[in-house]
C-alpha positions as CSV (number, residue, x, y, z in Angstrom):
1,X,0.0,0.0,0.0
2,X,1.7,3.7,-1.2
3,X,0.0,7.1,-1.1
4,X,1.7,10.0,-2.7
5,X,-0.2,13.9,-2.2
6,X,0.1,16.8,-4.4
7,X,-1.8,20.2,-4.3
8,X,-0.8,23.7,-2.8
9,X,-1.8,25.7,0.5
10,X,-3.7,28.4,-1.6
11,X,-3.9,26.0,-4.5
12,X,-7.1,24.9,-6.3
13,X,-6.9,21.6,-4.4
14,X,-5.6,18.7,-2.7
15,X,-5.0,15.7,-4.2
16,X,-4.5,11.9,-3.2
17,X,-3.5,8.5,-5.0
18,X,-3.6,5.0,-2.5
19,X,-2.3,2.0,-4.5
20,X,-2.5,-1.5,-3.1
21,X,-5.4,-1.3,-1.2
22,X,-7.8,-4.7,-1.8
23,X,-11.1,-4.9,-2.8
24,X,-14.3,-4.8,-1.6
25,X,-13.3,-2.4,1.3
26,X,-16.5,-1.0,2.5
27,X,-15.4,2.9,2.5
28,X,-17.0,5.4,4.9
29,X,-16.7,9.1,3.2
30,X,-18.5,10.3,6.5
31,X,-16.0,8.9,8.4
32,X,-13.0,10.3,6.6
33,X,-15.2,14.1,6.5
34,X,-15.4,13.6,10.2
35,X,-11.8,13.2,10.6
36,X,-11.2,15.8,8.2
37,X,-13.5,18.5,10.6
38,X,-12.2,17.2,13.8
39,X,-8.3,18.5,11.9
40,X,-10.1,22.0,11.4
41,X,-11.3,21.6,15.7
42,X,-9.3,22.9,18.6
43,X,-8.9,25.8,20.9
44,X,-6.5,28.0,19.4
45,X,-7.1,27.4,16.0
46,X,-6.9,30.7,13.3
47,X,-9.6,32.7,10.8
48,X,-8.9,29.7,7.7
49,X,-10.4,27.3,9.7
50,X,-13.6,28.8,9.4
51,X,-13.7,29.6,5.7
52,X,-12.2,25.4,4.4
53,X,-14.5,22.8,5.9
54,X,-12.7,20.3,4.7
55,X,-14.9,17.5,2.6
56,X,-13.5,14.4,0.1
57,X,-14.6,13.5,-3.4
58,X,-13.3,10.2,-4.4
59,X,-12.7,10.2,-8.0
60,X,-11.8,6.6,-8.8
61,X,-11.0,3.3,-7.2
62,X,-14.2,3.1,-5.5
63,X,-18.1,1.8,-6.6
64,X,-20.7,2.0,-4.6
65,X,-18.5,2.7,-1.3
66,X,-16.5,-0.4,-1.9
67,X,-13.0,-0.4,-3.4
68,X,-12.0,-1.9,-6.6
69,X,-8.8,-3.2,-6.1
70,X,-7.3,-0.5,-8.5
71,X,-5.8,2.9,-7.4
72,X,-8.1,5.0,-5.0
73,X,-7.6,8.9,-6.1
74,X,-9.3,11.7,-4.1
75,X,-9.9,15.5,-3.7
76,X,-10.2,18.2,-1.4
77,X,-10.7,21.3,-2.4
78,X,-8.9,25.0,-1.5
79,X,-12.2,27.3,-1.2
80,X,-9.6,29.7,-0.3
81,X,-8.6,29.4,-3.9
82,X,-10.8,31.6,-5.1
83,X,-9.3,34.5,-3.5
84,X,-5.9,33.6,-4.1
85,X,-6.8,32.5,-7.8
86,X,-5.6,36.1,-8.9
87,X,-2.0,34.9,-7.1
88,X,-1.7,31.6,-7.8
89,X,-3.5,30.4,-10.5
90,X,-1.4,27.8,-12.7
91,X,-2.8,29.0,-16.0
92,X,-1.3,32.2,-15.4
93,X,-1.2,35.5,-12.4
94,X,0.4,38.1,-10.9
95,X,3.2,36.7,-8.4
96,X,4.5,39.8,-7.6
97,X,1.4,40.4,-5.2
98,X,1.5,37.8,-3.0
99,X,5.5,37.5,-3.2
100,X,7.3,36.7,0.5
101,X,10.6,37.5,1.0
102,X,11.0,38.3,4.8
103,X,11.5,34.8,5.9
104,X,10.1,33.3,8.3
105,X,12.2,31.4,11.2
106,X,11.3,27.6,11.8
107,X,9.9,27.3,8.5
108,X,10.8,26.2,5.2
109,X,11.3,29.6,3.5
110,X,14.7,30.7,3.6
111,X,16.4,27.0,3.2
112,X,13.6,26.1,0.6
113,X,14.5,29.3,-1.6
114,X,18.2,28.4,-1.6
115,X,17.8,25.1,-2.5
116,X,15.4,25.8,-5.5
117,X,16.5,28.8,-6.7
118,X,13.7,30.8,-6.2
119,X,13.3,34.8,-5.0
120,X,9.8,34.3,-3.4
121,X,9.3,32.2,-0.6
122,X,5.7,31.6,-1.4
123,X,7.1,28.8,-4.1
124,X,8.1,26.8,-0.8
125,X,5.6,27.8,1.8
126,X,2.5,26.5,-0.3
127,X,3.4,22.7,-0.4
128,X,5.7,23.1,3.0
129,X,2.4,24.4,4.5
130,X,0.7,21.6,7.0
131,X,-2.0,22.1,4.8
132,X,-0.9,19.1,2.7
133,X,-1.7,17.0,5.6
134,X,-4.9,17.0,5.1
135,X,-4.8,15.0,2.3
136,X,-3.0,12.4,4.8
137,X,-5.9,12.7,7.4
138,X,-7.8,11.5,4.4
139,X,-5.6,8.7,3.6
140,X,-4.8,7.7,7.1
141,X,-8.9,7.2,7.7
142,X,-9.2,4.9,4.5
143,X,-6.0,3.2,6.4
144,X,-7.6,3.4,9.8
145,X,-10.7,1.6,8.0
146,X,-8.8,-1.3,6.7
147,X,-7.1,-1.9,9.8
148,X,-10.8,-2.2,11.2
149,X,-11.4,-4.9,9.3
150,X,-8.5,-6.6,11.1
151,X,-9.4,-5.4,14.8
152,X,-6.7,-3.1,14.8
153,X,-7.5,0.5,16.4
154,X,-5.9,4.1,16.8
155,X,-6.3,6.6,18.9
156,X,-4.7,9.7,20.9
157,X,-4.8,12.4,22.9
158,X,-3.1,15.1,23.3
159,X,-0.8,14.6,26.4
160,X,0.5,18.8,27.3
161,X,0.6,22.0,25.6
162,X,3.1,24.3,26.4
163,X,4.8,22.5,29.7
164,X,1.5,21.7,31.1
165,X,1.3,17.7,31.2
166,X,-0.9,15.0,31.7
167,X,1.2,12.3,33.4
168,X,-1.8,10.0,33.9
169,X,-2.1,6.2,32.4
170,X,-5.5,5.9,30.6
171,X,-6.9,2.9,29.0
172,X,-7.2,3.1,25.5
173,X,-11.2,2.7,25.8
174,X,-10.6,6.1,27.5
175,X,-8.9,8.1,24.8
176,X,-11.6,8.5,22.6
177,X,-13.2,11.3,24.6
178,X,-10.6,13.5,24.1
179,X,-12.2,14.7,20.8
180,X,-14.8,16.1,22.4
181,X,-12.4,18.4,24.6
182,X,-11.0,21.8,23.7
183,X,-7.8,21.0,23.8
184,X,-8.2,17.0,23.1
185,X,-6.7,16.6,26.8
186,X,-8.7,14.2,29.4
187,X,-7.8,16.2,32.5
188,X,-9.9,18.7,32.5
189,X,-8.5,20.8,35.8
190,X,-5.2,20.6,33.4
191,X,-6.9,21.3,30.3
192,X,-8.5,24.8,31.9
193,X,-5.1,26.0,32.7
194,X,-3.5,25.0,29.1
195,X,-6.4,26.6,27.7
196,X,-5.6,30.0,29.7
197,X,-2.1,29.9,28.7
198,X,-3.0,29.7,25.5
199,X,-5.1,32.7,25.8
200,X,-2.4,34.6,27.5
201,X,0.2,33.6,24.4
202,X,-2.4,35.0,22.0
203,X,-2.4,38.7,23.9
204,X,1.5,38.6,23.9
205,X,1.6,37.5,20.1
206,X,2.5,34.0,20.4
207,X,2.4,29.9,20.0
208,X,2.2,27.4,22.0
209,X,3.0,23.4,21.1
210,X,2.8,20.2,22.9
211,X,3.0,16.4,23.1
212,X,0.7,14.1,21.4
213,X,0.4,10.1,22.4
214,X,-1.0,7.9,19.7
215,X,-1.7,3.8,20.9
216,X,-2.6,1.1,18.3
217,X,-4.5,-1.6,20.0
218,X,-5.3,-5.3,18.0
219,X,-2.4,-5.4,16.2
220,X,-1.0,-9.2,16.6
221,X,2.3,-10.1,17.4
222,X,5.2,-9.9,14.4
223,X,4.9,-7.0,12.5
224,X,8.1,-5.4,11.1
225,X,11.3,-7.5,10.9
226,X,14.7,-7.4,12.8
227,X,16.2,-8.9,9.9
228,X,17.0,-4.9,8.1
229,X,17.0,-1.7,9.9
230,X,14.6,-0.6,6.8
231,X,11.8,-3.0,7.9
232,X,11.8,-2.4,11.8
233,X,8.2,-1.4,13.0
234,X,9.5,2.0,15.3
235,X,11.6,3.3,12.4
236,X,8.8,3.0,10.2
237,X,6.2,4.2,12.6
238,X,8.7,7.3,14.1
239,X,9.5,8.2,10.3
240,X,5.5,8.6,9.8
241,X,5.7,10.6,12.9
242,X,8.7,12.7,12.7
243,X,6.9,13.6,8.7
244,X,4.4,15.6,10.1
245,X,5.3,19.5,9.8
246,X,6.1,20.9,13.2
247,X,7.1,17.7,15.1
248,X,10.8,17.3,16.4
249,X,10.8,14.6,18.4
250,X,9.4,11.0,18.6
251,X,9.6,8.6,21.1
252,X,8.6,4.7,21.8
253,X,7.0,3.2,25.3
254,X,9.1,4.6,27.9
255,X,11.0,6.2,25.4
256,X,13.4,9.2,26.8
257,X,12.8,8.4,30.0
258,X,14.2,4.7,29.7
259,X,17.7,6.4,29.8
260,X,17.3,7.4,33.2
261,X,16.5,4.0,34.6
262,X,18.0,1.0,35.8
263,X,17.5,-2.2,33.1
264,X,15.4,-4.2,35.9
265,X,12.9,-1.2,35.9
266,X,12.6,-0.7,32.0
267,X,12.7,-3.9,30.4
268,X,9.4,-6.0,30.3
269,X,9.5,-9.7,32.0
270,X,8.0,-12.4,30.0
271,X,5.4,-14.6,31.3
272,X,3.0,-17.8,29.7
273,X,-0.5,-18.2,31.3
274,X,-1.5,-20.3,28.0
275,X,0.0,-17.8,25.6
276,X,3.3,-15.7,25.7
277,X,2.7,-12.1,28.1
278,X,4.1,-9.5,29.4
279,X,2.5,-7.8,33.0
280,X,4.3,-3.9,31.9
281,X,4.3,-2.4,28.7
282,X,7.4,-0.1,29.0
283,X,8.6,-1.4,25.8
284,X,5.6,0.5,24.1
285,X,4.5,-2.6,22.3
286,X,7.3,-3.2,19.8
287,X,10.6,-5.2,20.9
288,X,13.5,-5.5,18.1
289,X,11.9,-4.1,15.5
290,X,8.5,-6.0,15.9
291,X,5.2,-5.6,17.3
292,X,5.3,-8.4,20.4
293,X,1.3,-8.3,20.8
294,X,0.8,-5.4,23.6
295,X,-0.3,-1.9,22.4
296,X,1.9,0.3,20.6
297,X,2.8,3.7,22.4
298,X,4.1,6.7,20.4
299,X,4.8,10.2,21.2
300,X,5.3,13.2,19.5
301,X,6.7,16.6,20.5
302,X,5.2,19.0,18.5
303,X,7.1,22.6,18.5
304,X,5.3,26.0,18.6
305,X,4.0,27.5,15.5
306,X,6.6,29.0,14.0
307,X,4.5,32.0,12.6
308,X,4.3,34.5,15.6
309,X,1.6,37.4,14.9
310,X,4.5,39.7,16.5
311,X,7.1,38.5,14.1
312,X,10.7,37.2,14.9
313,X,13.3,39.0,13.8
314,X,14.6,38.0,10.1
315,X,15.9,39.4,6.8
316,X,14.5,40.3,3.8
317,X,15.5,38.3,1.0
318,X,14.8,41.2,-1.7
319,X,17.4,44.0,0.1
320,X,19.4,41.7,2.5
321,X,18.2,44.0,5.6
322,X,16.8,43.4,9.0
323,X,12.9,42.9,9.0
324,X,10.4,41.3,10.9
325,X,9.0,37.7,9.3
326,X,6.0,37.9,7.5
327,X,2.7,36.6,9.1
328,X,0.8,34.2,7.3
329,X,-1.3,32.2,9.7
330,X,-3.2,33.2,13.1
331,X,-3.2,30.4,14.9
332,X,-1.5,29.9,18.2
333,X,-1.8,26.7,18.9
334,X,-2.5,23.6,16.8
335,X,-2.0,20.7,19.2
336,X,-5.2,19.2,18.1
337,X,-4.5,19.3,14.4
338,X,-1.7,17.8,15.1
339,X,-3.1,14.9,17.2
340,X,-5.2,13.6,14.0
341,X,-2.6,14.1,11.9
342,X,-0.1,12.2,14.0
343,X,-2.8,9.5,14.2
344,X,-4.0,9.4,10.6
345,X,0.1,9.1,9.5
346,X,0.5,6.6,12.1
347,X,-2.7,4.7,10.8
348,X,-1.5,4.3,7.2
349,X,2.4,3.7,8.1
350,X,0.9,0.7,9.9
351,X,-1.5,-0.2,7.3
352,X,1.6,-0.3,4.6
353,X,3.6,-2.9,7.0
354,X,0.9,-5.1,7.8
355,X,-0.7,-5.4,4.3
356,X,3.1,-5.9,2.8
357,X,2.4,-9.3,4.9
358,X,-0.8,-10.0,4.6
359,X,-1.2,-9.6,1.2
360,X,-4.6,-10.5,-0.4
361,X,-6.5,-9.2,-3.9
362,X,-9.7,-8.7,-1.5
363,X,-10.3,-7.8,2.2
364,X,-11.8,-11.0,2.6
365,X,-8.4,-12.7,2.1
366,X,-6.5,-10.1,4.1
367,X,-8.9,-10.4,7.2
368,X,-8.8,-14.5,6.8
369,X,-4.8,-14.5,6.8
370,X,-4.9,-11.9,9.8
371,X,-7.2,-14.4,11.9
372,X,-4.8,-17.0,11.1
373,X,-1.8,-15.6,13.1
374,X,-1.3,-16.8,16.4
């Protein structure tokens, strides 16, 4: 299973291609429009967000709701387009009005520019945007649906924002009321205070980020392969991860923290009570490269927006002087975004390794191999 995305940020749209995925996959458009809106949700979140509502048009690989087997394409449209079609229209437009030059810091302006060879920044910015990843939210649902089929679920929450953490242990029966929060956090004393801090970052001008958990739950035991470092499950999974604009950081079970301990207090003991177990799950649910059976644990630190309405200090590309960076986003914090992004990317990674093994011309034959693993 591949997807590849193209389309920019004030383009006419975004587009999808998923190849490999087996027919007669029942696919639920609401579904992937919920997800879509739920990317749009969040406290914190700028103007666009009210003008996109995001929705998908599947143009081929699907009839009546079911894939064919062939390649799945799909759309989202820019209705911002319209009033950037003056700007950016490929048929032909004035680039000179929407030109950037002073460069943003923590964005892909100034390196982007430099590398291909351009004097406006807004050649980079509109496919480095996060707006891209909505076309992977809408990928990662169809993902997330096939993985259903299996009895594999994911799901998240958004852990802190800005230094204020959650260091509860939910159950992953739990974390699906996070969506319904402001913030996507499940504390809610904690949550009320994120939620004035980020109040208090808007006044002043600027971002907050955070850390996001994702869990998989379901997924049977030997998935990725110690056998090449290409094919281990948490470099796949943390390369989805570490993909998604804004993160810089990605951890595993205990992750960072394992450093700090001794090796009787990290490493999980092995028991058999009729099948193979394990009584901890520091491990986060993937032990030399492959999933042993317990329930994968990711996180991802997610930096502030690098757009700050108060602008960073920069340079102007056009007369090499000091400037202030442009502003070309309002929001100031996008934890939430990020948490159905993270898990979207994560769903799809994981539905590339496991259909690699499974195989199968038709769900049918995918879920009957799944069912036959021990």
């Amino acid at each position: 299973m591949k997807f590849i995305s193209a389309g920019e940020s004030h383009g006419k749209a975004l587009v999808g291609i998923i190849e490999g995925l087996p027919s007669k996959l029942k696919i639920d458009i609401d579904e992937i429009n919920a997800y879509l809106a739920l990317r749009q949700s969040g406290y914190g979140r700028g103007g666009r967000q009210k003008i996109e509502r995001d929705t998908v048009e599947i143009l081929s690989g699907v009839r009546n709701l079911q894939t064919l087997g062939s390649p799945l394409a799909f759309l989202i449209k820019n209705k911002d387009y319209e009033n950037w079609r003056a700007y950016m229209a490929p048929e032909g437009c004035d680039v000179t009005q929407k030109a950037l030059t002073r460069v943003r810091p923590g964005h892909a302006d100034l390196t982007g520019m430099l590398k291909y060879g351009t004097d406006d920044a807004r050649n980079i910015l509109e496919r480095a945007s996060a707006r891209e990843t909505a076309a992977r939210v809408a990928a990662g649902t169809i993902a997330r649906q096939y993985l259903r089929r299996l009895g594999i679920e994911v799901c998240g929450y958004v852990k802190s924002v800005c230094g204020i953490c959650d260091n509860k242990h939910y159950e992953f029966e739990q974390l699906s009321a996070a969506k319904g929060q402001p913030l996507f956090m499940l504390d809610n004393a904690l949550q009320d205070r994120a939620v004035a801090l980020v109040d208090e970052l808007k006044a002043k001008g600027d971002t907050a980020g955070g850390v996001v958990e994702v869990r998989i739950k379901g997924l049977k035991s030997g998935f990725g392969s110690c056998m090449q470092y290409s094919t281990k499950l948490d470099a796949i999974l943390c390369s989805a991860l570490m993909s998604v604009q804004a993160v810089k950081g990605v951890e595993v079970g205990l992750g960072f923290s394992a450093a700090a301990l001794a090796g009787s207090s990290v490493h999980d003991e092995i028991f058999y009570d009729g099948k193979y177990c394990r009584k901890t799950n520091n491990a986060g649910g993937i032990e030399g490269g492959m999933s042993n059976g317990e329930e994968i644990v990711l996180r991802a630190a997610v930096k502030p927006i690098p757009t700050l309405m108060r602008g960073l200090k920069t340079v102007d590309t056009a007369t090499k002087q000091p400037a202030k960076a442009a502003g070309e986003r309002s929001d100031v914090c996008a934890i939430c975004a990020a948490e159905i992004i993270l898990e979207s990317v994560a769903a799809f990674a994981l539905a590339e390794v496991v259909s690699s093994r499974l195989g199968g011309d038709t769900m049918d034959e995918a879920v009957s191999r799944y069912n036959l693993l021990g």
